[in-house]
C-alpha positions in Angstrom: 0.0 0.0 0.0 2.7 2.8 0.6 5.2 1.6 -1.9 2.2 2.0 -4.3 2.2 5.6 -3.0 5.1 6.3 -3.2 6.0 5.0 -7.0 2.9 6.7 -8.0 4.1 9.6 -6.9 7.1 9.3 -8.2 5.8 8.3 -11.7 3.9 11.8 -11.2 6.7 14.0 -10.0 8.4 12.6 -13.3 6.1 12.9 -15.5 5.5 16.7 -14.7 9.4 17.4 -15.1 9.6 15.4 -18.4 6.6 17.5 -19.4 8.5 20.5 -18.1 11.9 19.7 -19.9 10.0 18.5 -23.2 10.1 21.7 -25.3 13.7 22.2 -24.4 14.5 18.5 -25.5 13.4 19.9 -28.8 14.3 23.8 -29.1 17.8 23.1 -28.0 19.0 20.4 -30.9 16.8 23.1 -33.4 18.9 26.1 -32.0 22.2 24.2 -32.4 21.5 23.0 -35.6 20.6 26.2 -36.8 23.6 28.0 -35.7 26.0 24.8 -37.6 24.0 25.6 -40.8 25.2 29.4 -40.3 28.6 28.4 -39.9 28.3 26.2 -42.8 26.7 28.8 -45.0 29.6 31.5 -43.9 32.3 28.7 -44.8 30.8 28.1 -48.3 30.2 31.8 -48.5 34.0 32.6 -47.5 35.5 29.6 -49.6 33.4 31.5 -53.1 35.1 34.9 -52.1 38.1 33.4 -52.1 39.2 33.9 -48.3 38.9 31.1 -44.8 35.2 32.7 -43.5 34.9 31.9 -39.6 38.2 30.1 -38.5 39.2 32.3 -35.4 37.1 30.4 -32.1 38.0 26.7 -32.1 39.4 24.3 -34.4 38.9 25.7 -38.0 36.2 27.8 -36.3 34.2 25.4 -35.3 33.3 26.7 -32.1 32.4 30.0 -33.8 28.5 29.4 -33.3 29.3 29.0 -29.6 31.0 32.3 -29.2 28.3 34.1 -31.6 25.9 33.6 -29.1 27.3 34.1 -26.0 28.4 37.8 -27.7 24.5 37.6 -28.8 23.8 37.1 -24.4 26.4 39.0 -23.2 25.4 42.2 -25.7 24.5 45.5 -23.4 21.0 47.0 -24.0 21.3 51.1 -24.6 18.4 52.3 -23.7 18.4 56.1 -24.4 17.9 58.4 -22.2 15.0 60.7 -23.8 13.3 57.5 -24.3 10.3 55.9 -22.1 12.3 52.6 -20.8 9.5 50.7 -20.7 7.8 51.1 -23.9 11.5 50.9 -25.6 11.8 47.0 -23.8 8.4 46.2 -24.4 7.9 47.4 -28.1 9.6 45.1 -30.0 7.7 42.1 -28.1 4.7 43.6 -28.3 5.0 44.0 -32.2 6.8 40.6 -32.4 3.6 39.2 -30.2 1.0 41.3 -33.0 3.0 39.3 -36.0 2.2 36.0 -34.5 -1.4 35.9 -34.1 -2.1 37.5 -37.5 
């Protein structure tokens, strides 16, 4: 009688974190493969102009991605300083919220 308790509520606590976890299980591999394709595109791009495209972070750049978007994170916001704060943080998500539901 407890250990059926207790397994079902341990079948329930994992359930709600795998339920939890689930999106990132599939936004993360979609976000890292996007940012491969980009470095892949830049190479291809840099090998037609006739120079070595991203080869600086990693070996022959293939941490590049990596370091784009930790610069991408790490990036200051200017907010300037005639400008209502709030609407300047909230405006882009607000028109990027409008473009999804129409």
């Amino acid at each position: 009688m407890l250990f059926d308790t207790v397994l079902n509520l341990f079948f329930s606590i994992f359930y709600t974190v795998i339920s939890v976890f689930e999106p990132f299980f599939i936004i993360l591999p979609l976000l890292i493969s996007v940012a491969y394709f980009t470095l892949a595109e830049r190479k291809v791009l840099g090998a037609i102009h006739k120079r070595l495209g991203p080869n600086v972070i990693g070996l022959m750049g293939i941490l590049q991605p990596l370091s784009d978007g930790l610069k991408l994170f790490l990036k200051e916001t200017i907010i300037p300083s005639n400008a209502d704060a709030l609407l300047f943080v909230l405006a882009p998500l607000i028109t990027f919220t409008l473009s999804l539901m129409g």
